[in-house]
N, C-alpha and C positions, 0 to 999 in steps of 0.2 A: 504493500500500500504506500501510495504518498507519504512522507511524511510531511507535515505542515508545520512543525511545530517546532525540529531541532534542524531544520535543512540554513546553513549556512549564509545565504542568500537573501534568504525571504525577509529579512530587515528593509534591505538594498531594495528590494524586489516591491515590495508596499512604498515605499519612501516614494519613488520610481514612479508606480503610477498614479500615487496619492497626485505627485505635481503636474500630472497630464490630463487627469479626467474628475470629473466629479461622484460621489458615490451614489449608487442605484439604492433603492428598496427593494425589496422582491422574496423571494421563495428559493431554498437550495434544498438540492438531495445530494448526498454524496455516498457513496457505495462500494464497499471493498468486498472483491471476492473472496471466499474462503479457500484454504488449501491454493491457490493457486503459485505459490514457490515451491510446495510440494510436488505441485502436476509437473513444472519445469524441471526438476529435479529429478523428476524417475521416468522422462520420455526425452531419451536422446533423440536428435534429430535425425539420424540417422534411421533409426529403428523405428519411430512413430511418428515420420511426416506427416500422416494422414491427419493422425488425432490432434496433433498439433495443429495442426489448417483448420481442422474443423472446432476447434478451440478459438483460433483468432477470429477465425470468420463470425462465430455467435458474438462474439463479443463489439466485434466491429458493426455488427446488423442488428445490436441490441436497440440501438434508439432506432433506428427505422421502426422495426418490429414491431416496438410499443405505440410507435406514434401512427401506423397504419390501423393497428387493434383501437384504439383510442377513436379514431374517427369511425371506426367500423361501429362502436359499440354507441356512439353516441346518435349517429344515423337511424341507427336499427332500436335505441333501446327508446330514445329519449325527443324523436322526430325533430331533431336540431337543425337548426339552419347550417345546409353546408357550407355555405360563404364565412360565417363567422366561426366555426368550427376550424377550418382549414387555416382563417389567421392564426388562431390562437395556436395551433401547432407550428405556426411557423415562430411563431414566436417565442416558444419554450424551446432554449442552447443545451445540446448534449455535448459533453466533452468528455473524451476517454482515455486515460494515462496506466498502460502496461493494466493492472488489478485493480484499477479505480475507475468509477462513471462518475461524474457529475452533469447535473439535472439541472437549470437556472430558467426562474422565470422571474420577470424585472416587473415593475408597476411605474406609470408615469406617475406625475407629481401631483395628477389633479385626477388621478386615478378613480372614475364612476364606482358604487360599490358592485353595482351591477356586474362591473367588468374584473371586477377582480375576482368575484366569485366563480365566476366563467372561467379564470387563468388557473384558482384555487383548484375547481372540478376537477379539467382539464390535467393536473401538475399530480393531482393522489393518481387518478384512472391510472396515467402512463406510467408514475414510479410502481402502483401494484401489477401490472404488465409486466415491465421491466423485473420485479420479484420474481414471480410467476414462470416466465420463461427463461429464465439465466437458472432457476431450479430446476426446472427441469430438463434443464440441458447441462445437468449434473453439474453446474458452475454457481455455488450458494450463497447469496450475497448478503451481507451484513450493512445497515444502513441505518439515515437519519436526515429530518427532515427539520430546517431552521429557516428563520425570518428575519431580515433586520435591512442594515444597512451594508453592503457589501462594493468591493470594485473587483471588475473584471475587464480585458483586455486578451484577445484572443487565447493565451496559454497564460496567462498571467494572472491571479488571483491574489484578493488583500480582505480582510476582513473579519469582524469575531463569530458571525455567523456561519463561515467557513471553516475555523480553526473548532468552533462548538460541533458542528457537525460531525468533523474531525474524532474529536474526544470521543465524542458521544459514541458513534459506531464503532470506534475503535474499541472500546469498551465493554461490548456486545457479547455475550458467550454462547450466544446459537444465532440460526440463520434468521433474520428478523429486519424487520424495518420500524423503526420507532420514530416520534415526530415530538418536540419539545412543547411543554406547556403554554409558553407562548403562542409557537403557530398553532396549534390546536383552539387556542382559546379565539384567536384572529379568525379562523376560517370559519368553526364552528356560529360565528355570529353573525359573518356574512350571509351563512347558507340559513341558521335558524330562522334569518328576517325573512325569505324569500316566501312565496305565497304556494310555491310550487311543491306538492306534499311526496311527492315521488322521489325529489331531489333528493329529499330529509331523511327518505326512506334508505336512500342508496349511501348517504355520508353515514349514517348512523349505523350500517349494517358494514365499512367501509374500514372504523375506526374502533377497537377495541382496549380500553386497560387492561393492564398483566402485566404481574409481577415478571418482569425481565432480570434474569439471572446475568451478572456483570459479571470482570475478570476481577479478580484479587490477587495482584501481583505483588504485595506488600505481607502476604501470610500463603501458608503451604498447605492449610488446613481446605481439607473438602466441605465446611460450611461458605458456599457460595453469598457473598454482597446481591442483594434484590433492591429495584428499585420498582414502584408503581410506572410506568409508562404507558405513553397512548401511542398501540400499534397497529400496522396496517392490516386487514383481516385479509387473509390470501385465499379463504374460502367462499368468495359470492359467487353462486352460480348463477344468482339470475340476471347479472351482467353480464356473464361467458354463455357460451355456446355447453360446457362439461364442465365440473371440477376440476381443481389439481391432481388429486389420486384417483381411482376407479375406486365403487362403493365397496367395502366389506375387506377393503385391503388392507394386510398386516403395516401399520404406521409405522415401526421403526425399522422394519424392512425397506421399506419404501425408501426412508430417510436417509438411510444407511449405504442405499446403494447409490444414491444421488450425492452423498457424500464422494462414495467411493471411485463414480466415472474419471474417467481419463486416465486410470493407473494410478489414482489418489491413494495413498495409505492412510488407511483408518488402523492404528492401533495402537499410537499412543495414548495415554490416560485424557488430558486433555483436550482433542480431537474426540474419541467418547463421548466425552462428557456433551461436545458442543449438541453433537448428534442424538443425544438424550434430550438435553433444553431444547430441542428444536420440535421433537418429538412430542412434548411436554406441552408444549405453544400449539402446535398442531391439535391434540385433544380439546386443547381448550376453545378452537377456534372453532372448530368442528361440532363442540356444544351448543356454543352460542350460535352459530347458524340453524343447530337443530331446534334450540329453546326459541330462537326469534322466528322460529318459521321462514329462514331463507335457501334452507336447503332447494 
């Protein structure tokens, strides 16, 4: 993963474009894969071109992907105007660095709430896509979702919203996407005002708290750090065409082998574990879609 935080530069690098641009408002996700220096590590290029190709290539065709499903789902679910649809995808920035995605969507100054609610939609649909499909393409992403004020410039990033996100998923000890109280509390009010009861339907079945199991790299002990968080539910079906798993299937099988594509070794203690708390999240999500009736 990137690092944000001890990279040598990055003073230089903020200072830089502090004095070139002014700073945006807007929405980040940023996203690290799991296991992926392990996939590097146990597929010589020699031996596993293939898997390798087909590795880069998901990862390079990840924001297409979502942002194709995105327009698909809003067409088909939500009878959207295509014209305003299509903006708003063009106007949410994917950037992809070796094990890292980031997701940036900006808000002008005089920003309608109408229209940020629309960017809001727009920015959960694609990052749970983005989820969705990089799991199941056995490439498991650990993620987070922040608000504030940020600058960007083609490769260049500055800002606490970035370096929070940063933490935050880096933090993460199963595959998951978590989104800060703040943006949660921001989005949540734009959509609760709306009149449209369907919407409310799809945010609220969209967003989940749970206890999210953190790293504890400061003790050796296997009582896991919990924090309450608001996570992205990776089970709606009735935005998809199917589930993520097939009904009645063994979950930590499942998990496990998604863990384990590409020649991943699953078998140290920690690795385990992620694949438990992952497993863990998955019951829970899979409850709440049965108790809400969104199966």
């Amino acid at each position: 993963m990137l690092d944000f935080v001890s990279s040598p530069n990055l003073i230089d690098i903020e200072n830089h474009i502090m004095t070139n641009i002014k700073p945006q408002k807007g929405i980040i996700g940023l996203y690290d894969i799991l296991g992926y220096t392990d996939f590097l590590n146990n597929n010589s290029f020699d031996t596993a071109i293939k898997d390798i190709d087909n590795v880069l290539k998901t990862i390079a065709n990840s924001d297409n992907y979502s942002t194709n499903k995105v327009f698909d789902i809003f067409m088909r679910s939500h009878n959207a105007n295509e014209v305003i649809v299509k903006k708003l995808l063009r106007q949410m920035k994917w950037f992809i660095f070796s094990d890292t995605i980031i997701q940036i969507s900006t808000f002008k100054k005089d920003e309608r709430p109408g229209s940020k609610y629309n960017k809001w939609l727009t920015f959960l649909i694609a990052s749970l896509i983005l989820n969705r499909y990089m799991f199941n393409s056995g490439l498991p992403l650990r993620g987070a979702i922040t608000t504030g004020n940020f600058l960007f410039r083609k490769l260049c990033f500055a800002g606490k919203p970035i370096i929070d996100a940063y933490e935050l998923a880096n933090s993460l000890d199963l595959s998951a996407c978590v989104i800060t109280e703040e943006a949660y509390n921001e989005v949540a009010t734009l959509i609760n005002s709306t009149k449209y009861e369907n919407v409310k339907k799809l945010f609220n079945a969209l967003i989940v708290k749970y206890q999210i199991p953190k790293n504890d790299k400061s003790t050796n002990t296997d009582n896991q750090n919990q924090k309450s968080l608001f996570t992205l539910n990776l089970f709606v079906p009735k935005a998809f065409k199917r589930s993520i798993i097939k009904k009645d299937a063994d979950l930590y099988k499942y998990v496990l082998k998604k863990f384990k594509m590409h020649n991943k070794r699953v078998t140290e203690k920690e690795v385990l574990r992620k694949v438990e708390n992952t497993k863990k999240l998955f019951e829970c999500l899979i409850d709440f879609a049965k108790t809400n009736k969104i199966t």
